[in-house]
VOGU-3710 file (C-alpha; in Angstrom, 3 decimals, decimal comma):
1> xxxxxxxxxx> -43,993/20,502/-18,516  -45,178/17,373/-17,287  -43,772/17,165/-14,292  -47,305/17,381/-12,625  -48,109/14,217/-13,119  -45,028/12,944/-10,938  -45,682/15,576/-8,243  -49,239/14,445/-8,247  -47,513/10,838/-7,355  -45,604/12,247/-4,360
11> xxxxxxxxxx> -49,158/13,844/-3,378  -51,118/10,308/-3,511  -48,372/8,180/-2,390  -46,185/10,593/-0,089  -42,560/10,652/-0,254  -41,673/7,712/1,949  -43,620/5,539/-0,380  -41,884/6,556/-3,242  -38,617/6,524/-2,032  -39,346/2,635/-0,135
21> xxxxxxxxxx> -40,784/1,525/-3,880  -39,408/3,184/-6,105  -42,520/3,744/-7,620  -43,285/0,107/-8,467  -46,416/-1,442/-9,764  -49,132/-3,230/-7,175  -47,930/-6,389/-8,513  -44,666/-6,112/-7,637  -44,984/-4,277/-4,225  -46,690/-7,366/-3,052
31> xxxxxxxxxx> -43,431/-9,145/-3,354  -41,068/-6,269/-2,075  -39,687/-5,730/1,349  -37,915/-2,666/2,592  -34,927/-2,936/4,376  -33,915/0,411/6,210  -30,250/0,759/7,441  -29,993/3,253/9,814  -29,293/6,922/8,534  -29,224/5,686/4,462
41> xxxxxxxxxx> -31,575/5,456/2,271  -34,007/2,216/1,769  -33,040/-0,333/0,033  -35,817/-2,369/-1,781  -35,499/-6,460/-2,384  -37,692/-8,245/-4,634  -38,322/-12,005/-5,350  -40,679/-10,584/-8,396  -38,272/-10,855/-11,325  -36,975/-14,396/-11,238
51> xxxxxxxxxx> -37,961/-17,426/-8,721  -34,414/-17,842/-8,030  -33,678/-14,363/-5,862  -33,355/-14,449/-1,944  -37,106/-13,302/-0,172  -37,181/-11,148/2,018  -37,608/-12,982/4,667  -34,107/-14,785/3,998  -32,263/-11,392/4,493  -32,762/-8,995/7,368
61> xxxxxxxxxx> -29,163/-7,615/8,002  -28,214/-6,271/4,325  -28,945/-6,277/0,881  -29,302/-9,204/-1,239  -26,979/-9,804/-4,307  -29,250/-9,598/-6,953  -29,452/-13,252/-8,831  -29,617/-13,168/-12,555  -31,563/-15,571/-14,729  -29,080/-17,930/-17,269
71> xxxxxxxxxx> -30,424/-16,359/-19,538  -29,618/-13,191/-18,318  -26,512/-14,185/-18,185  -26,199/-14,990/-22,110  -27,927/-11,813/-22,903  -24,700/-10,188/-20,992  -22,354/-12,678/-22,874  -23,605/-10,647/-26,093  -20,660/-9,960/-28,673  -19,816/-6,310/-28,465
81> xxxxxxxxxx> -16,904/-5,510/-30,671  -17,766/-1,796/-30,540  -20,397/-0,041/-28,494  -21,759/3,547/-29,367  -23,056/6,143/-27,462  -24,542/7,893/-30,114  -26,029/11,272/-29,691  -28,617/12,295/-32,599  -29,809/15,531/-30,779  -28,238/17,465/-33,627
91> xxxxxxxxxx> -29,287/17,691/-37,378  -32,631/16,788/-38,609  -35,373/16,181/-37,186  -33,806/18,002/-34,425  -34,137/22,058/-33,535  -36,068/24,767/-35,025  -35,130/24,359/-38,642  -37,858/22,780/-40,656  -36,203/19,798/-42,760  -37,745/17,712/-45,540
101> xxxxxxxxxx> -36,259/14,898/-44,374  -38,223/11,741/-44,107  -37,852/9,016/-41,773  -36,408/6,757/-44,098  -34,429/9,192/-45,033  -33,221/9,689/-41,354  -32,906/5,916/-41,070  -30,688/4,935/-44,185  -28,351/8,264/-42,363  -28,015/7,586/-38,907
111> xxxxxxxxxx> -27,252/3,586/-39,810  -24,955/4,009/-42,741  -21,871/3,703/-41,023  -23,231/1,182/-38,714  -24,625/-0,563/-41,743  -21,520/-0,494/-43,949  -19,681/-3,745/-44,984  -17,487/-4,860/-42,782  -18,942/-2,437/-39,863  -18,104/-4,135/-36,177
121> xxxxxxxxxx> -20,669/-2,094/-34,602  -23,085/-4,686/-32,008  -24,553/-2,611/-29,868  -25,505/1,057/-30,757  -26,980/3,506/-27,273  -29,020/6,360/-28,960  -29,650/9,544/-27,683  -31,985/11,966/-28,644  -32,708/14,357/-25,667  -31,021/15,282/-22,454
131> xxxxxxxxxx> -33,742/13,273/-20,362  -35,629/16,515/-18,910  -37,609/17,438/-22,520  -37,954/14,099/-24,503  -37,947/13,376/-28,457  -41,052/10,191/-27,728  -44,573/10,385/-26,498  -44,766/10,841/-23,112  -47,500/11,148/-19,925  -44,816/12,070/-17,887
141> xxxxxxxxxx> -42,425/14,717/-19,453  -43,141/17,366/-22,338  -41,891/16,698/-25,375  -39,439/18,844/-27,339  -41,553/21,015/-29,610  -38,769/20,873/-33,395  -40,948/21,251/-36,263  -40,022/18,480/-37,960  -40,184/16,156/-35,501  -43,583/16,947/-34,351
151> xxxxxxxxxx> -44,903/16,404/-38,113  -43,043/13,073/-37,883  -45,390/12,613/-35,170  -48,242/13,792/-36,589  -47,734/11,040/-39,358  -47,759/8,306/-36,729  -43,852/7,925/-36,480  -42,702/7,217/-33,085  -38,785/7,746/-33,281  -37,622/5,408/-30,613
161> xxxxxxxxxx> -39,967/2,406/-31,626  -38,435/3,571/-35,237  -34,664/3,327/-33,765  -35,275/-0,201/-31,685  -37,604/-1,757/-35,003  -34,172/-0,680/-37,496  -31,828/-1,397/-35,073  -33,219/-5,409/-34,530  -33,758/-5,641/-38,249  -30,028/-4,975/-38,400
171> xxxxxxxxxx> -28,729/-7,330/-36,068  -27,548/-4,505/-33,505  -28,357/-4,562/-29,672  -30,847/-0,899/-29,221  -30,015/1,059/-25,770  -31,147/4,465/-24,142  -28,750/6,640/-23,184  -29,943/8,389/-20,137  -28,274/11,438/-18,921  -28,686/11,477/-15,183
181> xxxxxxxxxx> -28,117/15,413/-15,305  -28,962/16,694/-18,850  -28,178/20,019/-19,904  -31,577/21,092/-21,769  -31,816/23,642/-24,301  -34,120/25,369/-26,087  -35,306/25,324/-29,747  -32,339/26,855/-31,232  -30,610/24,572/-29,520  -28,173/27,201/-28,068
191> xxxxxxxxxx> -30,337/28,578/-24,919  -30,686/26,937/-21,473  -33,886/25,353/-21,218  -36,027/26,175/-18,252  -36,948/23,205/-15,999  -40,536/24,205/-14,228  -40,042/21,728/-11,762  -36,441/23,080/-11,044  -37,528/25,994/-10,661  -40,014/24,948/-8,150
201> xxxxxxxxxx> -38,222/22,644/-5,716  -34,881/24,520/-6,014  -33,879/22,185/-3,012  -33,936/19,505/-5,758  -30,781/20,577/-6,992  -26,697/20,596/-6,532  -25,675/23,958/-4,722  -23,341/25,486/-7,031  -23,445/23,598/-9,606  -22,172/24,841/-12,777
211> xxxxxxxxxx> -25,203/24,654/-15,019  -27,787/27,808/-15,191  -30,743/26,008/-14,394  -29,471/23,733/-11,989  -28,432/19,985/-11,740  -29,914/17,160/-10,187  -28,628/16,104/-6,786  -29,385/12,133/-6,172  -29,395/12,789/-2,657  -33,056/13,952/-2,633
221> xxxxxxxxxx> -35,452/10,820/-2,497  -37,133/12,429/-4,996  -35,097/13,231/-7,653  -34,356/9,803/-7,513  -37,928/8,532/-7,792  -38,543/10,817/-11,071  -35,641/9,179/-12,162  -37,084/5,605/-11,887  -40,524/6,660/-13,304  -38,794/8,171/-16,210
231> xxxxxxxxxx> -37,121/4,796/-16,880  -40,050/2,356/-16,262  -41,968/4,718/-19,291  -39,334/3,777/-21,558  -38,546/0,581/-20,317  -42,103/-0,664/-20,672  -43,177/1,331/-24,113  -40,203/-0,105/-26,175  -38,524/-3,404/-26,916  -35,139/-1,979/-26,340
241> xxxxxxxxxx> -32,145/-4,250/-24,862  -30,772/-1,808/-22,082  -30,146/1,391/-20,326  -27,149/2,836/-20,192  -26,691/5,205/-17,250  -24,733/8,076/-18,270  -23,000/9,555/-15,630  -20,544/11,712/-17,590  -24,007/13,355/-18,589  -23,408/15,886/-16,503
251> xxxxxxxxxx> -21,958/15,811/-12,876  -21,671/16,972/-10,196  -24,874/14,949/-9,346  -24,727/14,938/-5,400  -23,432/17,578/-2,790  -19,954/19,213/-4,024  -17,659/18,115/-1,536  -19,946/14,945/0,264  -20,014/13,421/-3,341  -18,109/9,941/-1,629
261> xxxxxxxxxx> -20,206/10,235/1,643  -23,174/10,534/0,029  -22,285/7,766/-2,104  -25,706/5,018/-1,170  -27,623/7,431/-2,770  -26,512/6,604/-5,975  -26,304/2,806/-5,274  -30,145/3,181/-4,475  -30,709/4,863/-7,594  -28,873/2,220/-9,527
271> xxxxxxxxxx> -30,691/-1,081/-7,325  -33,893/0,846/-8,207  -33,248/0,907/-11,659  -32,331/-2,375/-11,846  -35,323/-3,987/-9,775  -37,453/-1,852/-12,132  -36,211/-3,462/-15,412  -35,986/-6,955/-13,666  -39,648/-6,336/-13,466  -40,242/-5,545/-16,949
281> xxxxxxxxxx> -37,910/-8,258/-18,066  -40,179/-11,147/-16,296  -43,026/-9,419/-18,063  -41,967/-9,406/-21,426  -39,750/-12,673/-21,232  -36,546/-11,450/-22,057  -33,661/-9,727/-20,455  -33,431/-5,901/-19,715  -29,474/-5,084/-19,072  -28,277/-1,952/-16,896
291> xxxxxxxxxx> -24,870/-0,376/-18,216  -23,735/2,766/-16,616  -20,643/5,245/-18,220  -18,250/6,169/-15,616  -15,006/8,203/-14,551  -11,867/6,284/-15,902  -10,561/5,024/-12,642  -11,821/3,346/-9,614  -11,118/6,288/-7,477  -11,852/9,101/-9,681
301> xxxxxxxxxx> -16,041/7,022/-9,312  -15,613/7,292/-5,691  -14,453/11,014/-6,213  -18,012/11,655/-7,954  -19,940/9,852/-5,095  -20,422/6,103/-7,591  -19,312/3,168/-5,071  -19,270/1,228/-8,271  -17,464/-2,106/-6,251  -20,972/-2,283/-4,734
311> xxxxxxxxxx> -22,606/-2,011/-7,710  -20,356/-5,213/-9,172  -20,665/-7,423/-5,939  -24,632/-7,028/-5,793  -25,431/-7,735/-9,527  -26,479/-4,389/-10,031  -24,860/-3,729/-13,497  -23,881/-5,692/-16,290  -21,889/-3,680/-18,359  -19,227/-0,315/-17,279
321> xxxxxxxxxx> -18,346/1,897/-20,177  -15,146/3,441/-18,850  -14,261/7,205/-19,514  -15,096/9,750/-22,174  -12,616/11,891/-23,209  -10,001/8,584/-22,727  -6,975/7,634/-24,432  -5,492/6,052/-21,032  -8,398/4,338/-18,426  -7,763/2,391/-15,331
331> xxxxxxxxxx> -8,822/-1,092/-16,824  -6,801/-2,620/-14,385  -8,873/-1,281/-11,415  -11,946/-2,168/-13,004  -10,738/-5,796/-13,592  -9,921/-6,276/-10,464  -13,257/-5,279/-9,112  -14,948/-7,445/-11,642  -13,108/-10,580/-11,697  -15,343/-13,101/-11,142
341> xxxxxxxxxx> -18,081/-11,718/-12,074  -20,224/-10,921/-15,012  -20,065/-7,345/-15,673  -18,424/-6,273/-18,865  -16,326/-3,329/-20,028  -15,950/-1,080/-22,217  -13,158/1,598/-22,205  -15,057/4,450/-24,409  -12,981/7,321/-26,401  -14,747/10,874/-26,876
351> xxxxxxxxxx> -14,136/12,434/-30,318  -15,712/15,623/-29,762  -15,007/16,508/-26,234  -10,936/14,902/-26,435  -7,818/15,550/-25,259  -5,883/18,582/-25,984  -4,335/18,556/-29,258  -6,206/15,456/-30,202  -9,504/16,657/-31,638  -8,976/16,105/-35,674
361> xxxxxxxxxx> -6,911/12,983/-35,199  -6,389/10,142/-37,991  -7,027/6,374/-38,161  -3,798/5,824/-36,256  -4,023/7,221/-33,138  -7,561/5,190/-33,126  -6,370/2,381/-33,645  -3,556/2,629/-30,975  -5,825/3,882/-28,472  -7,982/0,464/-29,070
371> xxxxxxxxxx> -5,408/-1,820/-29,481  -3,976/-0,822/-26,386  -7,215/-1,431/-24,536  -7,943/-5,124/-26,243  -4,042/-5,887/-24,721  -5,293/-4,961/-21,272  -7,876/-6,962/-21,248  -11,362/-4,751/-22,272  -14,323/-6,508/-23,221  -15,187/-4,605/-26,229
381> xxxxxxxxxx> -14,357/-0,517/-27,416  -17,114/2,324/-26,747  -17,465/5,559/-28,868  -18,932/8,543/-28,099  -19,516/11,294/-30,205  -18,188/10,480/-33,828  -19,612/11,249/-36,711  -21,542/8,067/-37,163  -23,127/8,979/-40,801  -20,743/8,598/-43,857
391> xxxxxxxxxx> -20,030/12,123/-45,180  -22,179/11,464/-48,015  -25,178/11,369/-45,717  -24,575/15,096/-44,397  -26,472/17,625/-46,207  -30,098/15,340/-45,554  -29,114/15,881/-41,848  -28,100/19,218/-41,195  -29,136/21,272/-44,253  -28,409/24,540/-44,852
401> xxxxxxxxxx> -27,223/25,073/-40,888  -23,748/24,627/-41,727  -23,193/26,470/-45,274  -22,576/24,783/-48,547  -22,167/20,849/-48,959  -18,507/20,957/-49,197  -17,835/22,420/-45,827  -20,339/20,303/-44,176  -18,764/17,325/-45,491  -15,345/18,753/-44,227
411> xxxxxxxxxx> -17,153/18,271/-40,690  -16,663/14,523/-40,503  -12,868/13,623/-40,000  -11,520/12,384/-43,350  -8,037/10,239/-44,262  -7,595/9,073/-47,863  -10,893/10,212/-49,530  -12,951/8,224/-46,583  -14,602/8,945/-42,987  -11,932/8,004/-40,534
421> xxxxxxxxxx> -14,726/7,400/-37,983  -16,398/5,039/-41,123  -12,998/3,308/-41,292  -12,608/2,614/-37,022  -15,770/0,518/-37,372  -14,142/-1,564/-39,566  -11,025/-1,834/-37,740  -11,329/-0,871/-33,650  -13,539/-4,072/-32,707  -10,543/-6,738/-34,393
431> xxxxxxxxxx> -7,695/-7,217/-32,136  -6,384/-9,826/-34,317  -6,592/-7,090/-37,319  -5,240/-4,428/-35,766  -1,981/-6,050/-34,923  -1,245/-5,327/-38,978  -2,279/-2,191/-38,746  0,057/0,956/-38,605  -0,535/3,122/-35,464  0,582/6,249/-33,097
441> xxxxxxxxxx> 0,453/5,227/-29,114  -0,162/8,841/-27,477  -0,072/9,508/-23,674  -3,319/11,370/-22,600  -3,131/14,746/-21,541  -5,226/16,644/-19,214  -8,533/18,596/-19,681  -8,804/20,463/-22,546  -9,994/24,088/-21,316  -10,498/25,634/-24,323
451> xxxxxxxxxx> -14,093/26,334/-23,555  -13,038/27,625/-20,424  -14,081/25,221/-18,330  -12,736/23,851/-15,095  -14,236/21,806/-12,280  -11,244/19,649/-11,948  -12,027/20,505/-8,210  -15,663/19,683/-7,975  -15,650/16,562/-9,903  -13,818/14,069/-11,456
461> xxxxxxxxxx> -15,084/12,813/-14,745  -14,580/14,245/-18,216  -10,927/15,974/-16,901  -8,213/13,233/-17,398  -7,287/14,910/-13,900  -4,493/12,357/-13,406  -2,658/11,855/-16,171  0,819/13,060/-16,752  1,472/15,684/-19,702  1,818/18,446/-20,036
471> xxxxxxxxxx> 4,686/18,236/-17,700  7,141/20,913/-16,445  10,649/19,255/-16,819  12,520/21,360/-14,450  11,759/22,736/-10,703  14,909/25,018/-11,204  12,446/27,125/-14,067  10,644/28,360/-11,301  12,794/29,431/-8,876  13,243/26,423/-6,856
481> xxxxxxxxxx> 17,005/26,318/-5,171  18,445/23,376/-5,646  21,968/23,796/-5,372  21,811/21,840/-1,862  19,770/19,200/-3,365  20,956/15,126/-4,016  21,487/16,157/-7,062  23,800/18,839/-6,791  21,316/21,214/-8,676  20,144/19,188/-11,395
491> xxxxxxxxxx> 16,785/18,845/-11,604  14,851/15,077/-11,004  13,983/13,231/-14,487  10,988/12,787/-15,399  9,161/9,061/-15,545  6,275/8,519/-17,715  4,566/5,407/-18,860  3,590/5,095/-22,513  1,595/1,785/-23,594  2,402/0,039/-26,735
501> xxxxxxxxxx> 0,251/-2,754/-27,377  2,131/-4,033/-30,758  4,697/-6,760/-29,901  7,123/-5,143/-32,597  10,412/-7,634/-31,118  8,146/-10,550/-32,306  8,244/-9,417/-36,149  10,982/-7,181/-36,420  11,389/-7,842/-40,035  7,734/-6,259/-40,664
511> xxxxxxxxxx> 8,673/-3,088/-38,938  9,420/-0,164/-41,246  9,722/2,480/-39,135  9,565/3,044/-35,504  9,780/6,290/-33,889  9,752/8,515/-29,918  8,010/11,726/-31,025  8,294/14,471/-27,820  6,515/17,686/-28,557  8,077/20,547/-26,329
521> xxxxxxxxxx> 7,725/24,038/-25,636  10,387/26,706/-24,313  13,167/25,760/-27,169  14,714/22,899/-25,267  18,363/22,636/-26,188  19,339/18,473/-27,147  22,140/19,380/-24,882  20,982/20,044/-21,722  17,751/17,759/-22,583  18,803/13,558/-22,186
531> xxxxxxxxxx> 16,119/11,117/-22,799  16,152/7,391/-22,457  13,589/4,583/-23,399  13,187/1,569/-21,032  16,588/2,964/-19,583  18,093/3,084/-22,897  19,445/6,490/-23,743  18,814/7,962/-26,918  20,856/10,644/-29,125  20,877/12,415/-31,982
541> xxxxxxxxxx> 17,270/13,339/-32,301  15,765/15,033/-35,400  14,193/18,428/-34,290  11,542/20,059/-36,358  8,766/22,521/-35,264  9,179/21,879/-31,275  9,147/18,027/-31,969  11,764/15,592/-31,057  12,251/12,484/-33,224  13,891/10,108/-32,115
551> xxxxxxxxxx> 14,496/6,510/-34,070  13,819/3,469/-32,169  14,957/-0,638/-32,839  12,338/-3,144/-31,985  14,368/-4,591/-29,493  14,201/-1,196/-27,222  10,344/-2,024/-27,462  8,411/-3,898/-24,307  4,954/-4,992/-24,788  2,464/-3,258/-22,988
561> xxxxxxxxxx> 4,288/-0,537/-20,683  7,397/1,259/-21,335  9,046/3,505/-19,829  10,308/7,061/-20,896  12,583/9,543/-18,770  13,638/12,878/-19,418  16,179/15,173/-17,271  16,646/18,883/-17,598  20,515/19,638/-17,013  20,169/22,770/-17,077
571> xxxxxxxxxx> 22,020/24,651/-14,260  19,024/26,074/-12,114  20,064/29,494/-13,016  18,128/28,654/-16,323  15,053/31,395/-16,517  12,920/29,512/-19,428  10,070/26,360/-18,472  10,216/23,628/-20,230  7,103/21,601/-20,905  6,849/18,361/-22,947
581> xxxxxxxxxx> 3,455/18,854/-24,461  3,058/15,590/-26,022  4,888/11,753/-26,032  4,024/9,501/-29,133  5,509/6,596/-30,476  5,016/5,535/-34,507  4,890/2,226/-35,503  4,838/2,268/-39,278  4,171/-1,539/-40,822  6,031/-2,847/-44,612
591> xxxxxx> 3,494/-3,707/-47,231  -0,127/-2,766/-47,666  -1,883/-1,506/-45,403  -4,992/-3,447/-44,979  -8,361/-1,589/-43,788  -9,992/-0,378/-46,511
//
């Protein structure tokens, strides 16, 4: 590990230096003044990256609003249709298994669905390592030791100046994706990998935290000065266009339980960062944007320690991608703590790591999950984690790992012969197009604990901790008395919110089918169940397999929110739960259907 060469920093410079510069260069210390507020951490203010910032002699009570450049400003103004996080630590050249593969080869893979015609992909994040072990030459961290990716090296090929060259030659933005807390693992990709450094400043790291060798915690001055010297190596070896901060990668990231009061750690991590690349940017004559991936609400950031209104109101960030494992997001929130300002957003939906129920999902459900987010006002759609290699491109990437061609084709997601995730970068970044296009609006469901896990208590992100399903439709199920209640024993309804971006009233004549889909468990009778839909009631559903269909008229549809309820009449003698599982609603367009 290289970590030596940081702690032999902290040895020349001492700890107070590092933490009051962040580990910046001569040139730029010169220009920097430290501004300590009592009992938080320093806060550094530079006049180095543009002529136009506030010295330090103008502020002496509180941190200057970082001013950006015009030009800065356009680089922001960038069209991003669709942003992906896109994680190539799997496949070739990745892992122990030695691969043929060239890095052409690897190229023409990793771009082809980004490269396809028609593809609405602008801006593509890469990452290839969890930020602890690294996939590029480094002086500052060892490098992951896969086969073929060390021969790769051997040959001259550096992988990221590779990814940035391609990416530029294609007309698509190049970011890093850096995972603040990276989960590590060994060659065989399956084992924990041991962090020497870790394991010698165990004070380094979140108590309890739920990863074997241990997680960051951003309190420590330290951990976030190794952060910052990580970044500057990148930032000044390749031409890229930002860093992306990945929070979701993995938290919790400060004390479990202080996470909010601890919260100016992380906005000095974050001003750090971005005083770093403002420096770099002035070098090199261009822009360097910050994005950073967080929880999807306002309050579930402030639940992980990220005061990310402070981040907004001092220029710190440029772009938020919103949520991971989202179908609903707080965009509203986030607008309102951006209005007037320049940061972008991006509400981002995680394939892999989704919703309960909605892992293998079709071109439908994608396309009402982004259509709902243009309507409310999103800047642009974020991926993360699709298969972002037409099918076709499989067996160069991961060989004989996963069996014979045709089950490693059956891998990627596929609707009519095609990639659906190939498809969704022709579609997802069109409003305008998508307003054609057939679709299924879903409301989100909690964390999906299949894997077992649960820190719903410890953190925030990557849980969907406040949406609504799976509900329990009656308190009388469990034993609740409420014979004395309001109600004379009948349980409350139910209210839940399902978004529908498609204004169906408007072309009522284009509309071939529309349909409420309820999934339920506990063999709910459709006489002691009533349902209505923006307080109209509805009757006669058809009821197949647990689901409840239900036919609606265009004029029952709002645009944007509606508004289901759902009432248990059961008397409260009734032993069995009933849980609606799942709320959808079809819309199902005449003639054809456009994408392909």
């Amino acid at each position: 590990m290289r970590d030596d060469a940081f702690m032999m920093g902290l040895q020349r410079h001492g700890v107070s230096m590092l933490l009051v510069l962040g580990l910046l260069s001569q040139a730029q210390a010169h220009n920097t003044c430290t501004l300590i507020r009592a009992g938080q951490p320093a806060a550094v203010i530079t006049a180095a990256a543009d002529p136009a910032y506030t010295t330090p002699e103008q502020q002496v009570t509180q941190v200057a609003k970082i001013r950006l450049t015009s030009k800065h400003i356009k680089a922001v103004n960038r069209r991003r249709r669709i942003y992906v996080n896109n994680d190539v630590g799997y496949g070739a050249p990745m892992g122990s298994t030695i691969s043929p593969i060239t890095p052409e080869q690897w190229i023409e893979a990793r771009f082809s669905a980004f490269s396809q015609p028609g593809s609405q992909v602008d801006c593509v994040g890469w990452c290839l390592d969890e930020g602890n072990i690294v996939a590029y030459p480094s002086k500052i961290l060892t490098q992951l030791q896969y086969p073929t990716l060390l021969r790769w090296q051997g040959e001259g090929v550096d992988i990221v100046k590779l990814i940035v060259k391609e990416s530029h030659r294609r007309n698509i933005e190049a970011f890093w994706e850096y995972r603040i807390n990276g989960a590590d693992r060994e060659t065989d990709l399956g084992t924990p990998a041991r962090i020497p450094l870790k394991d010698q400043h165990p004070e380094w790291l979140v108590d309890g935290g739920w990863w074997g060798p241990g997680l960051w915690n951003y309190a420590v001055p330290e951990v976030r000065a190794r952060g910052v010297t990580i970044l500057r190596e990148l930032a000044e070896n390749y031409d890229l266009d930002g860093i992306n901060l990945d929070c979701g990668r993995h938290p919790p990231f400060l004390p479990i339980g202080q996470q909010w009061e601890q919260r100016e750690a992380m906005t000095d991590f974050v001003r750090q960062v971005r005083l770093m690349l403002q420096e770099v940017a002035k070098r090199r004559g261009r822009p360097f944007l910050l994005s950073v991936r967080v929880a999807d609400t306002v309050p579930g950031c402030h639940f992980d320690g990220l005061d990310i209104e402070t981040w907004v109101k001092q220029n710190l960030v440029d772009m938020i991608i919103i949520g991971t494992r989202s179908i609903q997001v707080d965009l509203a929130g986030f607008r309102e703590i951006t209005r007037g300002s320049h940061v972008k957003l991006y509400p981002c939906i995680d394939q892999h790591h989704s919703p309960q129920f909605y892992h293998q999902v079709g071109i439908e459900y994608l396309r009402g999950i982004a259509a709902n987010w243009w309507h409310q006002g999103a800047d642009g759609v974020a991926t993360f984690n699709f298969w972002n290699e037409l099918p076709e491109m499989a067996p160069r990437l991961v060989g004989d790992a996963y069996g014979d061609d045709d089950y490693r084709r059956s891998l990627w997601p596929m609707s009519g012969g095609e990639s659906v995730h190939a498809r969704a970068y022709r579609e997802l970044g069109d409003p305008a197009g998508l307003a054609r296009l057939d679709k299924v609006f879903v409301v989100a469901r909690r964390y999906d604990d299949r894997n077992g896990w649960d820190g719903r208590w410890d953190y925030y992100i990557n849980a969907n901790p406040q949406v609504h399903l799976p509900a329990l439709l009656s308190a009388d199920a469990l034993g609740i008395d409420t014979s004395n209640h309001a109600l004379h024993g009948r349980a409350n309804p139910d209210w839940i919110e399902i978004d529908v971006a498609d204004d169906v009233g408007a072309q009522p004549g284009r509309v071939e089918r529309l349909q409420l889909r309820l999934l339920f468990t506990g063999n709910p009778s459709s006489t002691s169940i009533r349902v209505k839909f923006n307080g109209v009631e509805l009757r006669d559903p058809t009821v197949e397999q647990g689901w409840w269909t239900f036919t609606l008229t265009p004029q029952q549809m709002a645009v944007g929110r509606n508004l289901l309820t759902i009432r248990d009449t059961r008397p409260p003698a009734t032993a069995n739960l009933i849980i609606l599982e799942k709320v959808e609603v079809h819309v199902k367009y005449q003639g054809k259907q456009n994408g392909k």
